[in-house]
N, C-alpha and C positions, 0 to 999 in steps of 0.2 A: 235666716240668711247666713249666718254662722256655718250652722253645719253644711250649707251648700259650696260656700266657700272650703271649708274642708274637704269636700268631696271632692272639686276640683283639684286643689291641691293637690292631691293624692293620688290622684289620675294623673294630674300633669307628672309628678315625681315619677310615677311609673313608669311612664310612654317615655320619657327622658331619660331613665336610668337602663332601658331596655334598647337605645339606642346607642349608648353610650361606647366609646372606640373600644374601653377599654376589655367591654366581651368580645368584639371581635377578633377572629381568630385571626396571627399573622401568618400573612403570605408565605409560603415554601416556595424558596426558587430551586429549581432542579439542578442540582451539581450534573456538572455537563459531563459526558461522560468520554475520557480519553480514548480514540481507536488503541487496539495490540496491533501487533508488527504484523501478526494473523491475517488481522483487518486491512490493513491498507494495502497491504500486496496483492490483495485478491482483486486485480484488474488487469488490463492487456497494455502491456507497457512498450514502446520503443525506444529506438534509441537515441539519445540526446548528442552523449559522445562516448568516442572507442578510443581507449587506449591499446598500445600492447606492446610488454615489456617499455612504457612509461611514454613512447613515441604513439602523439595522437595521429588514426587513424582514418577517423571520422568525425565531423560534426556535425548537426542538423542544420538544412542549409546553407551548407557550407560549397564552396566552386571548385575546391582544388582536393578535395578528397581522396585518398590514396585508395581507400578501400570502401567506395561507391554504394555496393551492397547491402551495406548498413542501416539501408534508406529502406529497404523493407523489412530488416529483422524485427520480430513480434516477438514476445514473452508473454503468453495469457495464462495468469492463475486464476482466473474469474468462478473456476469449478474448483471447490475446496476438494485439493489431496489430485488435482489431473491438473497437467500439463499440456500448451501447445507450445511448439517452439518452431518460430520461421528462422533459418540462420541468417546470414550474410550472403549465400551461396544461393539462398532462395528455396533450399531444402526442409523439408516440414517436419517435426517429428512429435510423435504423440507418447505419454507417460504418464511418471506421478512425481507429484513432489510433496517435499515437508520441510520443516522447520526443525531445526535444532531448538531444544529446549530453554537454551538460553537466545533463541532468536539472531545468534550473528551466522550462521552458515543455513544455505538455502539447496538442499539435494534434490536434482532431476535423475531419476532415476526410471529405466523400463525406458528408453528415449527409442523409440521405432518407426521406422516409415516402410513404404515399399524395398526400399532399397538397405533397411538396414539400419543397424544405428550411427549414431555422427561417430567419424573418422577418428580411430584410435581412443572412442572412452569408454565401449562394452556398455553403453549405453546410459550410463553415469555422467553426471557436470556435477561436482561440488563446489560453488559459491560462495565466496565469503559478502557479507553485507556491510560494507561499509556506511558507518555512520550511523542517524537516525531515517529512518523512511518517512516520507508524508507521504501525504494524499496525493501529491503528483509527481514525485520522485524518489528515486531508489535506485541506491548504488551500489553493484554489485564487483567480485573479481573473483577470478580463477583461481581455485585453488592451488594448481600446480599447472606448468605449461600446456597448452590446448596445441595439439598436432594440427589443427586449421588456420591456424594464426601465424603457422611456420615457427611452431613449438615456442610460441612464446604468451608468458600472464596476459591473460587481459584484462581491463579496467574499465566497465560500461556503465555511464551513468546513465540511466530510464527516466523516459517522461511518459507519462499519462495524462488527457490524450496525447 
């Protein structure tokens, strides 16, 4: 009886020590992973609001709108290094863009449609990106006065959708 007792024992010890928390291995939880500036611009943005030279131009649904247009301008970077751009004017034009290395200035560059490129920039918009970007907004400004704007900076803050 002894040694049956032992055996059990023994077996018990086993089945209990192979159960035991302490081999289990701990959970990994996945460090989340932060978007780049890369990442979040890559969607079709409109416009939230327009400045230009610091006098707002535009809101999103806003009544009294001075410069109405605004209500269809698009920004799609949806296709990494291609550009769409609907302006304020309703004018379409297609290119490329990139990022500056350190991520604050955003170049459209190659900007073409039937008719040409946007008025007075040979086809170039250089951006500055103001701030941080998320996932649903992204603020951008001219880098030097835009001839559409009646030569003056402008100031767009994008929402997505």
């Amino acid at each position: 009886m002894k040694q049956y007792i032992l055996f059990l024992s023994f077996f018990a010890t086993l089945f209990f020590g192979a159960c035991s928390s302490k081999s289990d291995p701990t959970p990994v939880t996945p460090t989340p992973v932060t978007p780049t500036v890369a990442d979040l611009v890559k969607k079709v943005w409109s416009a939230n609001s327009v400045s230009w030279d610091g006098v707002v131009q535009y809101t999103k649904g806003g009544t009294a709108n001075l410069v109405a247009g605004y209500a269809q301008f698009k920004l799609d970077l949806t296709t990494a290094g291609s550009v769409t751009l609907t302006e304020f004017d309703g004018k379409k034009f297609t290119g490329s863009y990139s990022l500056s290395s350190d991520n604050k200035k955003l170049s459209l560059t190659g900007l073409t449609s039937s008719e040409g490129a946007p008025s007075g920039t040979n086809g170039t918009l250089e951006l500055t990106i103001s701030g941080t970007p998320s996932a649903t907004s992204l603020a951008l400004e001219t880098t030097t006065a835009y001839i559409k704007a009646t030569n003056k900076k402008v100031a767009l803050t994008l929402v997505n959708p």
